[in-house]
N, C-alpha and C positions, 0 to 999 in steps of 0.2 A: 169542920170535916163534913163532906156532903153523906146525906143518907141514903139509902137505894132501898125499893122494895124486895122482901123477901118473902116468898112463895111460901105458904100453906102447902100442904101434901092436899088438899081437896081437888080433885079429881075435875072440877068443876071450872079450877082456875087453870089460865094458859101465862104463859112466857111471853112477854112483847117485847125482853130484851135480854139478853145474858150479863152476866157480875164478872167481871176478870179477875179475879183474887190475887193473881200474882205466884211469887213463888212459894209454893205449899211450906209451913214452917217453920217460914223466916219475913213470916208479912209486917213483923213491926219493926225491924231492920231492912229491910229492904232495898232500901231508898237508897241505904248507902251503893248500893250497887251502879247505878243511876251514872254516876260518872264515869269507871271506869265502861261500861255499853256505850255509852257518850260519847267517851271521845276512841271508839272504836267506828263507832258508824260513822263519825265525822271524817277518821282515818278512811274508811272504803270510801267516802263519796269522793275526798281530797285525790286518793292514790289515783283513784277510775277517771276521774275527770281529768288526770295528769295522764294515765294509759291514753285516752282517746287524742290530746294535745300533742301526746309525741307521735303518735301513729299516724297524725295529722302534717303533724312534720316533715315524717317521711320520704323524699322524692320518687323513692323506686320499692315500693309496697305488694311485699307476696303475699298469696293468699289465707297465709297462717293467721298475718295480721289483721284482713279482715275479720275474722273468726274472734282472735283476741278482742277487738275491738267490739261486737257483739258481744261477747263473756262480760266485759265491763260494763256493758248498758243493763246486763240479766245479773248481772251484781247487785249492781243500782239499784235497781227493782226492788230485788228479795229484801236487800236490809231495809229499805224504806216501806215496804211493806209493812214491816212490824212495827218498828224500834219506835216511831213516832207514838203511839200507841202504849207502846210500853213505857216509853218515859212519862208518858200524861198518866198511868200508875201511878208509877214511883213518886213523881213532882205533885201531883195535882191530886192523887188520890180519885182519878177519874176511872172509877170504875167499868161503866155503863158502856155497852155496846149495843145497838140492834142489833135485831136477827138478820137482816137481810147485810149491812157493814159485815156481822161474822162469817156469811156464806159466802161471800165476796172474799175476807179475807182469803178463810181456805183453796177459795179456786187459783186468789192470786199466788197463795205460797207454794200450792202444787202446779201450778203454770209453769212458775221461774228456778224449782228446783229441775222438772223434766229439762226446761228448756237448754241450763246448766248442762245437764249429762246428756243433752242430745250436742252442744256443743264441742265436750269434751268428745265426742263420738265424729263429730265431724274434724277434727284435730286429730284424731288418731289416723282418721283415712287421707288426711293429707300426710300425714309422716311416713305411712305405708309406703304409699303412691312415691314419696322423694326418693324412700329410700330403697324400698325394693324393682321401682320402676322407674329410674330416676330420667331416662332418655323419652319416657312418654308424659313425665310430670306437667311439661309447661303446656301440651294438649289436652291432658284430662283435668288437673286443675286449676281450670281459668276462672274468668272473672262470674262466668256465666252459672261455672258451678258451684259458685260462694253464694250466689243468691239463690238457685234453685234449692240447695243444700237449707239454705238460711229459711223459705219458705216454708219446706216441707216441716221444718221444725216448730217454725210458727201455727201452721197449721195441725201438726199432728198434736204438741201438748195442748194447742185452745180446743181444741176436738173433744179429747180422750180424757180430759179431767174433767168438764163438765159434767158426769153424772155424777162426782163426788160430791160438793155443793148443792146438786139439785136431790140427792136422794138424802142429802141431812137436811133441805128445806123440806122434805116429805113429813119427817118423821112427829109426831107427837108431844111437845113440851108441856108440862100438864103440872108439873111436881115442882124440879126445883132450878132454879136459874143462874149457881154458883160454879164459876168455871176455876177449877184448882190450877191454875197456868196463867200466862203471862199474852196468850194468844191465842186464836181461836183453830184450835188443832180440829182435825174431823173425829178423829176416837174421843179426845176430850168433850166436845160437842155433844156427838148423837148419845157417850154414856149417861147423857140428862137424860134421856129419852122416855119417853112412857111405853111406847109400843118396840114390835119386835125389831134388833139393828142388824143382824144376820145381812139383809143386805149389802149396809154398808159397809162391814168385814171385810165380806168378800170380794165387794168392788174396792174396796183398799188392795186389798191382797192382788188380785189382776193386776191391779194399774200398776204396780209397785214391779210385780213380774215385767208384765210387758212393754216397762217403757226404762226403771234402771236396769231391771236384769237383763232386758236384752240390749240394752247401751252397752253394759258391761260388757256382756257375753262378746259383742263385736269387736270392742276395744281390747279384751284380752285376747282374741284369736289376731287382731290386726296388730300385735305387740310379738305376738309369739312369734308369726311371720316375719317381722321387724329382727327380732331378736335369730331366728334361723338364718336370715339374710347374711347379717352382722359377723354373727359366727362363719358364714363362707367365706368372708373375704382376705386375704393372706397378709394383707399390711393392719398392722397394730395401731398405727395412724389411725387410718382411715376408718378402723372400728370404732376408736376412740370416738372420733369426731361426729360420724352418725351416731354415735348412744347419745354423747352430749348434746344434739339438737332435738331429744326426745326428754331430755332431765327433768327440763321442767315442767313438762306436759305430765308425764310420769308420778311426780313428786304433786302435782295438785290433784290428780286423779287418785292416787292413794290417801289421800288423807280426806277427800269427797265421800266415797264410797267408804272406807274404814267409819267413817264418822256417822255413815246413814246406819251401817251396820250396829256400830255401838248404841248410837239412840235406839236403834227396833228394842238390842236386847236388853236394853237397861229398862224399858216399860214390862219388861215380865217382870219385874221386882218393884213396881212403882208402890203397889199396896204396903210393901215394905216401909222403903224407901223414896217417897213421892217426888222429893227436891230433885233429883239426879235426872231423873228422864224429860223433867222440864227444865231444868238449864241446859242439860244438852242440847234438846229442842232449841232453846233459844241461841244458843252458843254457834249450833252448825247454822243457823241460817244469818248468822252476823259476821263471822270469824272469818269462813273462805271469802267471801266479798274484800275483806279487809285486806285477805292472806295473796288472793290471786294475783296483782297485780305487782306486790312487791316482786315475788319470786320470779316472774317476769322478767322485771325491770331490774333485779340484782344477776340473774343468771342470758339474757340474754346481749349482744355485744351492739346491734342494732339500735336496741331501745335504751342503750346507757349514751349511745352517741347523740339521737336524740333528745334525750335528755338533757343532757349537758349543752344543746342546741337551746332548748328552751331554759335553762337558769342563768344564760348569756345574755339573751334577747331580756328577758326580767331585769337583768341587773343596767342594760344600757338604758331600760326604761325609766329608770329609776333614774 
């Protein structure tokens, strides 16, 4: 078993790396965890790489599915982000992180979550647009506005999380270099801190307002509208049939946000109960990746024909 150094409280000594400890608790069982994470991330990369195959497939491709198809590449991302890292834990007992790998991490996992809920954000404005405007749809969402949509997003979360990263590379490591988690969170991070993190609170707390809550905020006004709509319309059909091309968008978007929700409030009791708010941590940023594509491709009629396009063409290959 490898050893790692452990920091003196001397004021004198600095941090050139942080310790992953894992999951606070349960660090000499752990390991057992390893497979079931395993073959969950392997699940996300498999499903994503099968979303992008069948939308690839596709002949006559609306702009929902461009969207989807982004969603799965910002999947891909987020679990590989971590889970590499956290299995060389569990497997290897590879503790050891630099500083600079952990600030990298944190920008990449608040990147790929923003960019997540800007794209659930961009899916909502296209369901809007079908369904409350449905005779200017094929004008306002073309092809042109899946990219400029797609842009703005890339640009706004590589923008607007960059000070989080750059103001926990500010701060003072001095004491002790033991991170109770499984990855390099920004509050887990700067709580090493010597000097004061007030800043980084606060630029938490912003970023958090104004890039979920206001995703949110749009998506739940472009739903309500959705839903006013729905309600005018006098055939029972036809209601039907626009709620259920919103199901699944709905059904990933509540259990996204419910899930950010729960992690926030399960870290007020972490001194309690430490395990909880880190495996959720770790849970939401592996599960949706896994979760998004199935529901998808079980609820959508498009990507099941697909589908069945491509385990045809697999089996003549064969």
């Amino acid at each position: 078993m490898p050893t790692y150094p452990r920091l003196s409280n001397s004021s004198e000594e600095h941090v050139s790396q942080f310790l992953l400890m894992g999951l606070p608790g349960i660090h000499s069982w752990q390991h057992w965890l390893s497979l079931p994470l395993a073959i969950i991330y392997l699940l996300a990369l498999a499903a994503n790489v099968f979303i992008l195959l069948a939308i690839y497939q596709m002949t006559t491709l609306q702009p929902m599915y461009h969207f989807l198809g982004i969603l799965a590449v910002t999947d891909m991302g987020l679990a590989t982000t971590i889970m590499p890292k956290i299995l060389a834990i569990f497997w290897f007992d590879n503790k050891s992180i630099s500083l600079p790998e952990c600030f990298v991490q944190i920008y990449a996992i608040h990147y790929f979550l923003g960019m997540e809920s800007g794209i659930f954000l961009c899916m909502a404005m296209d369901r809007y647009v079908a369904i409350c405007h449905p005779l200017r749809y094929p004008s306002v969402i073309t092809e042109s506005f899946v990219i400029k949509a797609t842009m703005f997003m890339v640009l706004r979360n590589g923008l607007l999380v960059i000070p989080v990263p750059v103001l926990a590379s500010q701060r003072n490591y001095c004491s002790r270099n033991e991170i109770e988690h499984c990855l390099c969170s920004n509050l887990g991070v700067t709580s090493l801190a010597c000097d004061d993190v007030s800043s980084n609170r606060i630029c938490q707390l912003i970023l958090a307002w104004v890039l979920m809550g206001g995703d949110l905020g749009m998506i739940v006004l472009s739903y309500t509208l959705i839903l006013r709509s729905v309600l005018r319309l006098n055939s029972k059909k036809a209601s039907a049939k626009a709620l259920s091309t919103c199901s699944s968008h709905l059904i990933l978007i509540l259990f996204f946000y419910t899930a950010i929700v729960v992690v926030s409030v399960t870290h007020l009791a972490e001194r309690k109960v430490p395990l909880i708010p880190v495996l959720l941590n770790v849970l939401h940023n592996i599960i949706p990746p896994a979760l998004n594509p199935m529901v998808y491709a079980f609820r959508t009629q498009d990507l099941r024909v697909s589908f069945s396009k491509l385990l045809r063409c697999s089996r003549k290959s064969k």
